[in-house]
PyMOL CGO cylinders between C-alpha atoms (Angstrom):
from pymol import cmd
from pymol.cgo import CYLINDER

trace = [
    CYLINDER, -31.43, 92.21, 82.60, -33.35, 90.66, 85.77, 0.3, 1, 1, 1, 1, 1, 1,
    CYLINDER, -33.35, 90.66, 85.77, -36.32, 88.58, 84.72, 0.3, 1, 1, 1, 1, 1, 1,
    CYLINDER, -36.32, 88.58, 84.72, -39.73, 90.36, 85.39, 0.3, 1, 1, 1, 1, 1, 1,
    CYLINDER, -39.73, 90.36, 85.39, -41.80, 86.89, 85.80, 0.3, 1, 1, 1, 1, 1, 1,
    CYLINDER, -41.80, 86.89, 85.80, -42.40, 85.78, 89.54, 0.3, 1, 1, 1, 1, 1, 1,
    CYLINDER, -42.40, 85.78, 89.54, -40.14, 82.96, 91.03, 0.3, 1, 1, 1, 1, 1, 1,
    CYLINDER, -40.14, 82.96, 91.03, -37.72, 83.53, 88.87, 0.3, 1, 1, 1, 1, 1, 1,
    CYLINDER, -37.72, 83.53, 88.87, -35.39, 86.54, 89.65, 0.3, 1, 1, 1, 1, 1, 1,
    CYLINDER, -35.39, 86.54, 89.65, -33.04, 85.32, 87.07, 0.3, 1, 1, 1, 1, 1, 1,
    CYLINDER, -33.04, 85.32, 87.07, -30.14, 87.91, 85.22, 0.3, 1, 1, 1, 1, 1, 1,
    CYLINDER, -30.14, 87.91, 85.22, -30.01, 87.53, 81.64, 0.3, 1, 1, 1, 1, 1, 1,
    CYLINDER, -30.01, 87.53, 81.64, -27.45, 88.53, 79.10, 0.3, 1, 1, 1, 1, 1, 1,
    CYLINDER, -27.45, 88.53, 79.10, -29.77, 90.96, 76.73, 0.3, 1, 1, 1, 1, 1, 1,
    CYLINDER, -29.77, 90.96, 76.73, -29.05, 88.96, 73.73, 0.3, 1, 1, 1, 1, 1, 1,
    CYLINDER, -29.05, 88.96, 73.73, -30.43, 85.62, 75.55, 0.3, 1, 1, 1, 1, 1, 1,
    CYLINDER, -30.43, 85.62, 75.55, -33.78, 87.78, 76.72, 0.3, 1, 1, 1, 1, 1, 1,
    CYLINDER, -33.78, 87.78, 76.72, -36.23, 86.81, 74.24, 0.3, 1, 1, 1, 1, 1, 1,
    CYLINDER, -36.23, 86.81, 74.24, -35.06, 83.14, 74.07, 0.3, 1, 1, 1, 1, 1, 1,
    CYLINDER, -35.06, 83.14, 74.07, -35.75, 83.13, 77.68, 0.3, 1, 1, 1, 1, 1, 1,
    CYLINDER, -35.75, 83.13, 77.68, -38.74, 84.80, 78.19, 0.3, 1, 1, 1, 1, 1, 1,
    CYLINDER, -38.74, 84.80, 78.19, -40.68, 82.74, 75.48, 0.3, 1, 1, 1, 1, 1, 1,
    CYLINDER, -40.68, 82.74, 75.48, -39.36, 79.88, 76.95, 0.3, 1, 1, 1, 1, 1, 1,
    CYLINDER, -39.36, 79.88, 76.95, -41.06, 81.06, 80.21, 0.3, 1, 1, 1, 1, 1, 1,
    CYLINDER, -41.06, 81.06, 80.21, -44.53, 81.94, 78.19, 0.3, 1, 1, 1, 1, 1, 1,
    CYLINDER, -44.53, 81.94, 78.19, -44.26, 77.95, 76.68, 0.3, 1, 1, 1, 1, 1, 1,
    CYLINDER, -44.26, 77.95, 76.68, -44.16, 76.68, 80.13, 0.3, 1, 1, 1, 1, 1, 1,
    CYLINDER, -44.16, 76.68, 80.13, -47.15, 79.11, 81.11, 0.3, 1, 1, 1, 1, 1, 1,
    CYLINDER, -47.15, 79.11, 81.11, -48.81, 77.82, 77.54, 0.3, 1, 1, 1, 1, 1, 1,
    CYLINDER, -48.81, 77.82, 77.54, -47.79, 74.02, 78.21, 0.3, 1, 1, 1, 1, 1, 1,
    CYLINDER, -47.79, 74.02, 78.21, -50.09, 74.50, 81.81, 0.3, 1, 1, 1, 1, 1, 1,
    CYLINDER, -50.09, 74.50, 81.81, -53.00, 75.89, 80.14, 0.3, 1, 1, 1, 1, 1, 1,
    CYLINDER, -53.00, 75.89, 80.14, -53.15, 73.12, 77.39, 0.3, 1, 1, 1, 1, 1, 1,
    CYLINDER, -53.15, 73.12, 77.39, -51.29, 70.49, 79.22, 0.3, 1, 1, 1, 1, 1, 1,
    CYLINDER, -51.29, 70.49, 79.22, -54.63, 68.21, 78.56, 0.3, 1, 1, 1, 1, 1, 1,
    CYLINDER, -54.63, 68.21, 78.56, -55.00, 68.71, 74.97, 0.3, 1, 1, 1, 1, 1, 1,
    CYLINDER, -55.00, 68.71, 74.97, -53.87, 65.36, 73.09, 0.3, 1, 1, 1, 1, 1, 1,
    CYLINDER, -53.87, 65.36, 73.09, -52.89, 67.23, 69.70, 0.3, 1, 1, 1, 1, 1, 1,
    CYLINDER, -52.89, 67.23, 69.70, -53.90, 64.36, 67.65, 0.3, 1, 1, 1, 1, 1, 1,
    CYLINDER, -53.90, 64.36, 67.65, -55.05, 62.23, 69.61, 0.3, 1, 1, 1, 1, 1, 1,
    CYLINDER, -55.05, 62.23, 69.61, -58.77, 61.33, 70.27, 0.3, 1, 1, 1, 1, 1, 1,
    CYLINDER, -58.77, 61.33, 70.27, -60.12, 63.79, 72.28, 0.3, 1, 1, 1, 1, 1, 1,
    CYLINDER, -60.12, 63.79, 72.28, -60.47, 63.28, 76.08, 0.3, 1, 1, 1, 1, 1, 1,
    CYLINDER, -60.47, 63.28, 76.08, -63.30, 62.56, 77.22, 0.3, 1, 1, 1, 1, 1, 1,
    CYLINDER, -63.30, 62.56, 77.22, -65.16, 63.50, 80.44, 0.3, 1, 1, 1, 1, 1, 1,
    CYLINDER, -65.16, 63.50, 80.44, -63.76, 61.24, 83.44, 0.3, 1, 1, 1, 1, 1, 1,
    CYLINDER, -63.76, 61.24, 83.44, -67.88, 60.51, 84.48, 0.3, 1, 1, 1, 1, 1, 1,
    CYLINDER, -67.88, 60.51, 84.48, -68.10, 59.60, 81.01, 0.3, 1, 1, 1, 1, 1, 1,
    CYLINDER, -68.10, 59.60, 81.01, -65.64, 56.80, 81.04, 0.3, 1, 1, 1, 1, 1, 1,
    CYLINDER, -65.64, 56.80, 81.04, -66.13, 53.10, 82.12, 0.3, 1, 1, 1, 1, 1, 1,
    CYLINDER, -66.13, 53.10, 82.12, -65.18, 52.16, 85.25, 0.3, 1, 1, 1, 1, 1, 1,
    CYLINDER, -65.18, 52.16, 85.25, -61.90, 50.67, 83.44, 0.3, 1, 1, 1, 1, 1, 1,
    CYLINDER, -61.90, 50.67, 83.44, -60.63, 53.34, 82.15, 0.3, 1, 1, 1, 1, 1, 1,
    CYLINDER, -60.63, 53.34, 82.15, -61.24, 55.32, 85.25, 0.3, 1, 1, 1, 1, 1, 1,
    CYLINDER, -61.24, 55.32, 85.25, -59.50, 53.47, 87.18, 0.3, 1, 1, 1, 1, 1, 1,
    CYLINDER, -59.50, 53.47, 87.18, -56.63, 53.29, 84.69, 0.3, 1, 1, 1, 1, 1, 1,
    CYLINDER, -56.63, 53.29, 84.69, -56.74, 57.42, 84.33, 0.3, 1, 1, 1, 1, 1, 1,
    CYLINDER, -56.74, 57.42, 84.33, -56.52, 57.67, 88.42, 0.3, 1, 1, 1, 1, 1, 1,
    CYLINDER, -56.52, 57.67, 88.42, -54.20, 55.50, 89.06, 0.3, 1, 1, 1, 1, 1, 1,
    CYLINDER, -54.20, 55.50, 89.06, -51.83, 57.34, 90.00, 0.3, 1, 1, 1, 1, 1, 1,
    CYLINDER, -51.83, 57.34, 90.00, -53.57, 59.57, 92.28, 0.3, 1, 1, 1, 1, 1, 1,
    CYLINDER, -53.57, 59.57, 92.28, -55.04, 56.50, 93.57, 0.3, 1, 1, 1, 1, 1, 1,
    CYLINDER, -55.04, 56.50, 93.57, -51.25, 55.44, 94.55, 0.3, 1, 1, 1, 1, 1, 1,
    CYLINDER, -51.25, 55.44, 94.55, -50.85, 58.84, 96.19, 0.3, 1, 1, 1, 1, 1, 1,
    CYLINDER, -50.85, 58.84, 96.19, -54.02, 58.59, 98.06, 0.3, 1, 1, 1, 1, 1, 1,
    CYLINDER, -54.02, 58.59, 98.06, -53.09, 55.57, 99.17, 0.3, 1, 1, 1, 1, 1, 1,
    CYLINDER, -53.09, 55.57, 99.17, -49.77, 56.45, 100.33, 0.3, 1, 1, 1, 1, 1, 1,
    CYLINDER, -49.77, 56.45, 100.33, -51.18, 59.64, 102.37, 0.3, 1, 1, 1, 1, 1, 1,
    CYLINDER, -51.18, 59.64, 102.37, -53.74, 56.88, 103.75, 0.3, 1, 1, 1, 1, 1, 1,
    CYLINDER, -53.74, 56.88, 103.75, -51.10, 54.40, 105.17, 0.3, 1, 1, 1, 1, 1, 1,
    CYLINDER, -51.10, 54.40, 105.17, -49.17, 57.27, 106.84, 0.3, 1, 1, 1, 1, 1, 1,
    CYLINDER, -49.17, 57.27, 106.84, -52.01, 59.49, 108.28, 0.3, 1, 1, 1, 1, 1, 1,
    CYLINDER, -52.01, 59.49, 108.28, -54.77, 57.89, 108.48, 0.3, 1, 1, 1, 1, 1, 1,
    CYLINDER, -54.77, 57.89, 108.48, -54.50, 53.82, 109.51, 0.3, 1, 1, 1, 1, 1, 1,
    CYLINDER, -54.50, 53.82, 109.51, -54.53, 52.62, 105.55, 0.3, 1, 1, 1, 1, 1, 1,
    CYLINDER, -54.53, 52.62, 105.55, -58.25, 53.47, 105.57, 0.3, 1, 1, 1, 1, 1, 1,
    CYLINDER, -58.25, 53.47, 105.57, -58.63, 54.91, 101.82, 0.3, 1, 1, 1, 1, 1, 1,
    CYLINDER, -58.63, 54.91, 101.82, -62.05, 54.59, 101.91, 0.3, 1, 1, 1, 1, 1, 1,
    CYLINDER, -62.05, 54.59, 101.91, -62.51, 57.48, 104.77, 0.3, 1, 1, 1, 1, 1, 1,
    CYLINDER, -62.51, 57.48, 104.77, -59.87, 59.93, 103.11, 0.3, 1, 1, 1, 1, 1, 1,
    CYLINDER, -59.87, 59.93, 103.11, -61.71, 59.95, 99.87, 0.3, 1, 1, 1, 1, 1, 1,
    CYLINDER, -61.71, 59.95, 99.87, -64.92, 60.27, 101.44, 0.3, 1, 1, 1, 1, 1, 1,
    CYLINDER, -64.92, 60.27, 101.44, -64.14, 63.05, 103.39, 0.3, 1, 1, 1, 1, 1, 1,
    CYLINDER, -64.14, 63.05, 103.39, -62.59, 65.03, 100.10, 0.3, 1, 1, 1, 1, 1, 1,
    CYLINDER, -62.59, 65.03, 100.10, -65.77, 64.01, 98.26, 0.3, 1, 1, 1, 1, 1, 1,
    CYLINDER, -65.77, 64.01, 98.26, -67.91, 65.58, 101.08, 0.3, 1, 1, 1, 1, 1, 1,
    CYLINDER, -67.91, 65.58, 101.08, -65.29, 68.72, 101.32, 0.3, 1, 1, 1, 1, 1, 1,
    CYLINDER, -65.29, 68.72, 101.32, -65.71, 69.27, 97.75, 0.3, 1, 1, 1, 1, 1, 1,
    CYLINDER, -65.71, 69.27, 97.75, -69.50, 68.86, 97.82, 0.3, 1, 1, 1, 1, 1, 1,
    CYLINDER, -69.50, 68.86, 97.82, -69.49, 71.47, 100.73, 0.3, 1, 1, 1, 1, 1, 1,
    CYLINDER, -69.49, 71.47, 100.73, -67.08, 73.80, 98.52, 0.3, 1, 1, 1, 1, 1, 1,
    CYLINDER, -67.08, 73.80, 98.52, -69.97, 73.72, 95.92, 0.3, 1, 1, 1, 1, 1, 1,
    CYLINDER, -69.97, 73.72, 95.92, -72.36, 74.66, 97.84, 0.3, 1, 1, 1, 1, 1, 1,
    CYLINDER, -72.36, 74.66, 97.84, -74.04, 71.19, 97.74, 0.3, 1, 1, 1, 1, 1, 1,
    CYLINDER, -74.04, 71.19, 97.74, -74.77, 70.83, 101.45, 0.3, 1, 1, 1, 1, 1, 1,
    CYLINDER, -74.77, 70.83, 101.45, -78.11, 68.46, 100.51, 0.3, 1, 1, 1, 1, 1, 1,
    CYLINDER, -78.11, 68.46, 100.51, -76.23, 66.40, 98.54, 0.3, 1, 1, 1, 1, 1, 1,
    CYLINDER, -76.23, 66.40, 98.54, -73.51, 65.98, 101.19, 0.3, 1, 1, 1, 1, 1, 1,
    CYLINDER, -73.51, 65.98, 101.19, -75.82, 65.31, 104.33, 0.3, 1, 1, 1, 1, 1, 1,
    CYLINDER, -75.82, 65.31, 104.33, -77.51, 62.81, 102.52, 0.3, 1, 1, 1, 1, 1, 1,
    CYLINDER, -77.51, 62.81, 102.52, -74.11, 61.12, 101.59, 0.3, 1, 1, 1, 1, 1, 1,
    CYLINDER, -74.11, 61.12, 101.59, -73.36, 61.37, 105.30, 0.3, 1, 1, 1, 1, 1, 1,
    CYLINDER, -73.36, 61.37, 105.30, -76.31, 60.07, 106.39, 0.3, 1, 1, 1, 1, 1, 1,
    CYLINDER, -76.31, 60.07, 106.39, -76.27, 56.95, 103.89, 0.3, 1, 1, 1, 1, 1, 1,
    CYLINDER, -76.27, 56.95, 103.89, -72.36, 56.79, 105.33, 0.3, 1, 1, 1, 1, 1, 1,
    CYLINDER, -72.36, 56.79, 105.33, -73.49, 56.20, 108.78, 0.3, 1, 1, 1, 1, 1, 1,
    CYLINDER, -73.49, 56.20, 108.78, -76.26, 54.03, 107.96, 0.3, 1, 1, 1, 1, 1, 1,
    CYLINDER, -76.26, 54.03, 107.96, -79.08, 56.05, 107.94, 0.3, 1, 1, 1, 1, 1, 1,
    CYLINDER, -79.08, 56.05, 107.94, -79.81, 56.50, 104.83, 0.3, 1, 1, 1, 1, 1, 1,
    CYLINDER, -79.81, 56.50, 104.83, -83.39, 57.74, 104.11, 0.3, 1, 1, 1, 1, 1, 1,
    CYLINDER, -83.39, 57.74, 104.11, -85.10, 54.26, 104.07, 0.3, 1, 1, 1, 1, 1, 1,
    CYLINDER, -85.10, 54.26, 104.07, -88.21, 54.00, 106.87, 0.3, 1, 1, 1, 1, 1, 1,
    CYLINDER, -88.21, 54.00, 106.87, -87.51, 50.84, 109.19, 0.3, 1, 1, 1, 1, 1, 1,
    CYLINDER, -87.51, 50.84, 109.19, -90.17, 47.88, 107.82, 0.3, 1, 1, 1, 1, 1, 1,
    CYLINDER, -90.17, 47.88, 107.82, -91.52, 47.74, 111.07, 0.3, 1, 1, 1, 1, 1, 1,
    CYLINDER, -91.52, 47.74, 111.07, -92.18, 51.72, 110.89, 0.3, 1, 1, 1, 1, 1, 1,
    CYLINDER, -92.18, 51.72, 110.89, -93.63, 51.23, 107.14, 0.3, 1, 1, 1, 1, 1, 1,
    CYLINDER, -93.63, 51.23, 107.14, -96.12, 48.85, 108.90, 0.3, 1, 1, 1, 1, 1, 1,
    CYLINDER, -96.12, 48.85, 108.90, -97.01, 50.73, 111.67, 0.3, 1, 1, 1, 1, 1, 1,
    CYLINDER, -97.01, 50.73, 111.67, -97.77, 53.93, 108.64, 0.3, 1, 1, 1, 1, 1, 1,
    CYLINDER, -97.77, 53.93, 108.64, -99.59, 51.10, 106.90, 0.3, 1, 1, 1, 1, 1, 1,
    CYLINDER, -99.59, 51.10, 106.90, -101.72, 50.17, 109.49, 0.3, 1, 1, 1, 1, 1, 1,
    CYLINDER, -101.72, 50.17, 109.49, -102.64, 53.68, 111.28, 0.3, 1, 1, 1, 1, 1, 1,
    CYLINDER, -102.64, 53.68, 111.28, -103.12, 55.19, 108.25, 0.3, 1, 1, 1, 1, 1, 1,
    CYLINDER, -103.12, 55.19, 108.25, -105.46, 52.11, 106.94, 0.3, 1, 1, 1, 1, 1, 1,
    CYLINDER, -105.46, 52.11, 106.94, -104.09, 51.04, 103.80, 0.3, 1, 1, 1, 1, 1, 1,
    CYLINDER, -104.09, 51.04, 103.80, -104.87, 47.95, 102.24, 0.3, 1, 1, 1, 1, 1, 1,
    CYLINDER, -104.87, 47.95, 102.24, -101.54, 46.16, 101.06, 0.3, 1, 1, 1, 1, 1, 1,
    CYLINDER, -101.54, 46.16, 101.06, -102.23, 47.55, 97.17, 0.3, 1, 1, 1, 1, 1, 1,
    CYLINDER, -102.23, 47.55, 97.17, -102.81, 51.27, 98.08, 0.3, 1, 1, 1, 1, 1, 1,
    CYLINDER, -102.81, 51.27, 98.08, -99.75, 51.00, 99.92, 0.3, 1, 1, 1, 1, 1, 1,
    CYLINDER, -99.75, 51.00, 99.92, -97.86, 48.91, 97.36, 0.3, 1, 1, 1, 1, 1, 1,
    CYLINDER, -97.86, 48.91, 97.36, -99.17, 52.07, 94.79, 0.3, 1, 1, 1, 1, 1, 1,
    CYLINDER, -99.17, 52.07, 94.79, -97.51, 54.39, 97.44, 0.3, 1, 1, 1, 1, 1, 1,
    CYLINDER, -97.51, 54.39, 97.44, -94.86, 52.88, 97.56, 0.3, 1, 1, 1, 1, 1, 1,
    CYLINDER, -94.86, 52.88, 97.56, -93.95, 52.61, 93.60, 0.3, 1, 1, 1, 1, 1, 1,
    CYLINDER, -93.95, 52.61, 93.60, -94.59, 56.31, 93.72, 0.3, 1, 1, 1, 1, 1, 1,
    CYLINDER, -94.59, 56.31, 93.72, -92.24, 57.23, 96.03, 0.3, 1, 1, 1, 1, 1, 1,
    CYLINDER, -92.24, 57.23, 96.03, -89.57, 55.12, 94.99, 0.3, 1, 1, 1, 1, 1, 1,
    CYLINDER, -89.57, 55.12, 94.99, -90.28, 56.35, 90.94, 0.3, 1, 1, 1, 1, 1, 1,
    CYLINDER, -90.28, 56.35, 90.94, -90.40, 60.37, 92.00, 0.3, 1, 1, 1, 1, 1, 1,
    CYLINDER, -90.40, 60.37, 92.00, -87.64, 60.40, 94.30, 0.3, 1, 1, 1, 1, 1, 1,
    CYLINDER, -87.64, 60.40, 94.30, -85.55, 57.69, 92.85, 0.3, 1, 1, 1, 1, 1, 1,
    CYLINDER, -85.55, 57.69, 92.85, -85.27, 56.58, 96.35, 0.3, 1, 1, 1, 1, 1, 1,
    CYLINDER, -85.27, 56.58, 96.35, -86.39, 53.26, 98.29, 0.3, 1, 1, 1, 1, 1, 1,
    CYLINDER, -86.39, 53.26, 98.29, -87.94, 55.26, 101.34, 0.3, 1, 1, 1, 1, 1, 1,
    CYLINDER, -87.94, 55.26, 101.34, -91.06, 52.70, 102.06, 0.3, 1, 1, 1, 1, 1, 1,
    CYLINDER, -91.06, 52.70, 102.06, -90.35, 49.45, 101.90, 0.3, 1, 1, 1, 1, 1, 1,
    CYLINDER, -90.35, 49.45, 101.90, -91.76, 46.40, 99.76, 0.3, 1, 1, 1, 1, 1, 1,
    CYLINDER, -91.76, 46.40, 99.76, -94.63, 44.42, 100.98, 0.3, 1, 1, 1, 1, 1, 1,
    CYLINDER, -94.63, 44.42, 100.98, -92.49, 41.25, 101.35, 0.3, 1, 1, 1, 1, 1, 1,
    CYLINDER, -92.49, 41.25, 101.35, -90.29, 43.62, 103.66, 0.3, 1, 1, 1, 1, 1, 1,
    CYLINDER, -90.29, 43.62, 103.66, -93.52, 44.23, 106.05, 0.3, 1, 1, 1, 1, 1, 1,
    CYLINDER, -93.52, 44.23, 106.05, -95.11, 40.85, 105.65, 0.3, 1, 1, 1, 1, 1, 1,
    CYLINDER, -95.11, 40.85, 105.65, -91.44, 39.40, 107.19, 0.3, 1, 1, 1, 1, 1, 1,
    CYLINDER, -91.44, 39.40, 107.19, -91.55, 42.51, 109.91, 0.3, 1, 1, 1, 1, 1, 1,
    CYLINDER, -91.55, 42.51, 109.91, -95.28, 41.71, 111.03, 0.3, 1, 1, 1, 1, 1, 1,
    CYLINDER, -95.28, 41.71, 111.03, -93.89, 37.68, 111.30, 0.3, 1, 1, 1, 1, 1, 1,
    CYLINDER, -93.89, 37.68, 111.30, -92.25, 38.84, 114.37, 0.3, 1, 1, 1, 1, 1, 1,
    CYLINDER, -92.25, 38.84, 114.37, -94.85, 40.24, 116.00, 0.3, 1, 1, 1, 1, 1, 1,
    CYLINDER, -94.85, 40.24, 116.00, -97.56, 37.34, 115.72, 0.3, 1, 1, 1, 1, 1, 1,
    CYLINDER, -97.56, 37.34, 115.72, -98.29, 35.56, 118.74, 0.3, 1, 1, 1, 1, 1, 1,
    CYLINDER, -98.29, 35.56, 118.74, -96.30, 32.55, 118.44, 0.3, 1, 1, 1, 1, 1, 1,
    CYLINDER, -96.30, 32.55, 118.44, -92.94, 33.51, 116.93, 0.3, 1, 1, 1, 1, 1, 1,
    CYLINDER, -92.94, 33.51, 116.93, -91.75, 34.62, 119.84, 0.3, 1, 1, 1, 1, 1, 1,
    CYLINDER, -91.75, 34.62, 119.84, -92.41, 31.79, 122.22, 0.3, 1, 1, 1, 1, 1, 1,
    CYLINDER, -92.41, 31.79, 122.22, -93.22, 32.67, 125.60, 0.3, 1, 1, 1, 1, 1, 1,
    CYLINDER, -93.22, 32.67, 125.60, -94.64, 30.55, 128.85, 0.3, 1, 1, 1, 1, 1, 1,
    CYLINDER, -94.64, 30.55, 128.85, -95.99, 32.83, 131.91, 0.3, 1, 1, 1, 1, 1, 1,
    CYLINDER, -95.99, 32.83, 131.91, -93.90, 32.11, 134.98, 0.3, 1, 1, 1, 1, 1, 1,
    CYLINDER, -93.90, 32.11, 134.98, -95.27, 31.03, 137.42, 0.3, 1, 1, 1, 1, 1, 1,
    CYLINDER, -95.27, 31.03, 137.42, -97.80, 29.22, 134.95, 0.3, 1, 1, 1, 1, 1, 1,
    CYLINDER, -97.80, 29.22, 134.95, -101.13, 31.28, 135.50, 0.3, 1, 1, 1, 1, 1, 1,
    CYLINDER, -101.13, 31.28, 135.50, -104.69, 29.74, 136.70, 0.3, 1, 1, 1, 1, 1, 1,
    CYLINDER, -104.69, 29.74, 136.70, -107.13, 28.99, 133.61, 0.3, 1, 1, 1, 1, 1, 1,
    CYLINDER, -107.13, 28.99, 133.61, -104.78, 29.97, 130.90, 0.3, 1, 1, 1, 1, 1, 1,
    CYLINDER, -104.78, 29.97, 130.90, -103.79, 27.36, 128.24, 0.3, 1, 1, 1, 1, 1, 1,
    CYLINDER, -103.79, 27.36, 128.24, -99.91, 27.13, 127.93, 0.3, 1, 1, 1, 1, 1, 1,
    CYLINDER, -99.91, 27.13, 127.93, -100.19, 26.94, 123.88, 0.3, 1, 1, 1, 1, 1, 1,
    CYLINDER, -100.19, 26.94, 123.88, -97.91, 29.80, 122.06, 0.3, 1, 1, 1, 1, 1, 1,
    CYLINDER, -97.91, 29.80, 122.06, -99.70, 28.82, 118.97, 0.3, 1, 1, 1, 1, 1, 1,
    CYLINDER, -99.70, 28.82, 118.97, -102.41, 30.98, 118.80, 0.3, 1, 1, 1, 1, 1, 1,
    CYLINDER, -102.41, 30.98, 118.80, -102.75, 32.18, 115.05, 0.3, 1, 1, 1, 1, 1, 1,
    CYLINDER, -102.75, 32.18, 115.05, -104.46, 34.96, 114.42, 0.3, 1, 1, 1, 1, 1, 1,
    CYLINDER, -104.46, 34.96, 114.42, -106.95, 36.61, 116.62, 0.3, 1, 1, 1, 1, 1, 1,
    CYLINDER, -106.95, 36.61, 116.62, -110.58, 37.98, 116.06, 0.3, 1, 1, 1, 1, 1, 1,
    CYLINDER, -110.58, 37.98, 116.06, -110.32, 41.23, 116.50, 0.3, 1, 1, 1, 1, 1, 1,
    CYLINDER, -110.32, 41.23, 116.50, -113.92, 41.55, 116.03, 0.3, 1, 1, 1, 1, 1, 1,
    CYLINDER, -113.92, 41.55, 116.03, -115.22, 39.93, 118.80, 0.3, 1, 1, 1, 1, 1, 1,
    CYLINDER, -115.22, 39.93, 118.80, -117.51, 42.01, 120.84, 0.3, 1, 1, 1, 1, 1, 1,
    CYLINDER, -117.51, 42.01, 120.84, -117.77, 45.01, 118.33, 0.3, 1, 1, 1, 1, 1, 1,
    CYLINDER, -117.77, 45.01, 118.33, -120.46, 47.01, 116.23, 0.3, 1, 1, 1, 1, 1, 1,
    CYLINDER, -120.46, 47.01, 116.23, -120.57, 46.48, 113.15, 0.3, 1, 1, 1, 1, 1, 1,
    CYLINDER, -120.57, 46.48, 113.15, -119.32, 49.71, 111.92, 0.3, 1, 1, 1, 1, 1, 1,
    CYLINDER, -119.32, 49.71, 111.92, -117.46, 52.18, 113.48, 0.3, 1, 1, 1, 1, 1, 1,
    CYLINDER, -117.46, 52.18, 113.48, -117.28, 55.86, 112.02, 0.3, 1, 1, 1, 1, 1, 1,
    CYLINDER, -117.28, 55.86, 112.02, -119.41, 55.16, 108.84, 0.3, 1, 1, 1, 1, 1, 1,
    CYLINDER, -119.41, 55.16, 108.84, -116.16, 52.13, 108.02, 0.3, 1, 1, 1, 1, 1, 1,
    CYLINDER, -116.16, 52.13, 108.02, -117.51, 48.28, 107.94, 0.3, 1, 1, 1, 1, 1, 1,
    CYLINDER, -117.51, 48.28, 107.94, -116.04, 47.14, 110.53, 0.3, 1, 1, 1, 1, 1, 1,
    CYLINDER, -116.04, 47.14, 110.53, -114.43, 43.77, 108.51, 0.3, 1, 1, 1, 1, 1, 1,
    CYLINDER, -114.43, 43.77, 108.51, -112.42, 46.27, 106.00, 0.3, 1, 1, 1, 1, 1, 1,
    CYLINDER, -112.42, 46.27, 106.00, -110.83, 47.59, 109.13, 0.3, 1, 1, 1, 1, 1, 1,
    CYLINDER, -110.83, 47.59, 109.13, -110.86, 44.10, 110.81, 0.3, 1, 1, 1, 1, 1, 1,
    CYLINDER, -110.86, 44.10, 110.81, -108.77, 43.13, 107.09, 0.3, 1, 1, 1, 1, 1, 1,
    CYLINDER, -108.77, 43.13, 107.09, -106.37, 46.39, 107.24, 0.3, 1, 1, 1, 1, 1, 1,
    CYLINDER, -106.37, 46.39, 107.24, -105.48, 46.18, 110.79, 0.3, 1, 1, 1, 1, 1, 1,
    CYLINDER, -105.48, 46.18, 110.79, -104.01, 43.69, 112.07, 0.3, 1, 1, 1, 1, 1, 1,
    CYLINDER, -104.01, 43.69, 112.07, -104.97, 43.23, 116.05, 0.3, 1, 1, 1, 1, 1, 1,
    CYLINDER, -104.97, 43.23, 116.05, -102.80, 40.56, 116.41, 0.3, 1, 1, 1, 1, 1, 1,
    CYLINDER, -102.80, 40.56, 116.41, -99.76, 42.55, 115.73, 0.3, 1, 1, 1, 1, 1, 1,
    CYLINDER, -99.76, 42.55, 115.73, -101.23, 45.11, 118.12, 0.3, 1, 1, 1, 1, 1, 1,
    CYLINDER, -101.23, 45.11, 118.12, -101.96, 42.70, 120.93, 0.3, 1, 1, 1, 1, 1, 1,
    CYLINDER, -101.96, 42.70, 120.93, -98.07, 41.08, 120.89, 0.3, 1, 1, 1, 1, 1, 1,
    CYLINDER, -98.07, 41.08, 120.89, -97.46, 44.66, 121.39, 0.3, 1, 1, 1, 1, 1, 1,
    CYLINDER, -97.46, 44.66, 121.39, -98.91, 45.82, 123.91, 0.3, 1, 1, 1, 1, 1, 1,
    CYLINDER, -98.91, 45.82, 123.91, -97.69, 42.58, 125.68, 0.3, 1, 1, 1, 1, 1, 1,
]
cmd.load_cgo(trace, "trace")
């Protein structure tokens, strides 16, 4: 008798029929199960595992991926399993998920520039604790850094005082002093004292002209 199952095409004496087809339905039956530990403890979840243990259950597909790395790609492992992780993200249906991965990838990731957090900071007229409140907001809803700390700006803004940068004026101009270290600058000098229903020292304290000035120069 010729074998019914796919692939196999085989003729059988009819005595040796049964033997042979149950030992096909084992095979199917040893697929299904083929992680059940009968036993054992059960297995758990690979997420669920310490990074030990995950390493010790993919080793061996680590050693394959490796292998396909060397050959095809120029040993770089770290590309080849990126790229499945975004395919299979992609499969899913997880396109979010995977542009943000990309993005992070390429160095983008969703953080603002400090410089840009102070320039937000400073248009917008925040004193450094509404902005430090907006920024632990952010960071606890999304779960993401997107502004950056206070430390992060204060070291930004360093770069664009007058005097961290020095500069001399070539040829050396008539009547102006050759000193870099100027400090901060008035940025009152000359105005009303209120502008648009603000005092004008809150905005004097929230914006910093100095910044502005090294700027615009």
């Amino acid at each position: 008798i010729r074998c019914p199952v796919k692939e196999c095409d085989e003729e059988i004496s009819h005595g040796k029929y049964g033997q042979h087809l149950s030992g096909h339905k084992e095979m199917k039956e040893g697929e299904l199960y083929s992680y059940i530990n009968k036993g054992g403890r059960p297995r758990q979840h690979l997420l669920s595992l310490t990074r030990r243990a995950q390493k010790h259950r993919l080793r061996e597909l680590k050693r394959q991926v490796k292998a396909f790395a060397e050959k095809e790609e120029g040993g770089d492992i770290k590309a080849v399993c990126m790229t499945l992780f975004l395919l299979a993200l992609r499969a899913k249906n997880e396109h979010k998920q995977a542009d943000e991965l990309e993005a992070i990838m390429q160095g983008r990731g969703s953080g603002l520039h400090p410089a840009v957090c102070l320039a937000i900071r400073i248009n917008t007229f925040l004193s450094c604790s509404q902005y430090h409140k907006m920024y632990r907001t952010v960071k606890a809803v999304t779960g993401r850094q997107i502004f950056q700390p206070l430390h992060a700006l204060r070291t930004a803004e360093k770069a664009l005082l007058p005097g961290y940068h020095p500069f001399e004026w070539k040829p050396p101009l008539k009547n102006v002093s050759t000193i870099t270290e100027v400090g901060i600058i008035d940025g009152l000098s000359g105005l009303p004292l209120s502008i648009d229903d603000y005092p004008v020292d809150t905005i004097a304290k929230r914006f910093r002209y100095d910044a502005a000035l090294v700027c615009a120069l």
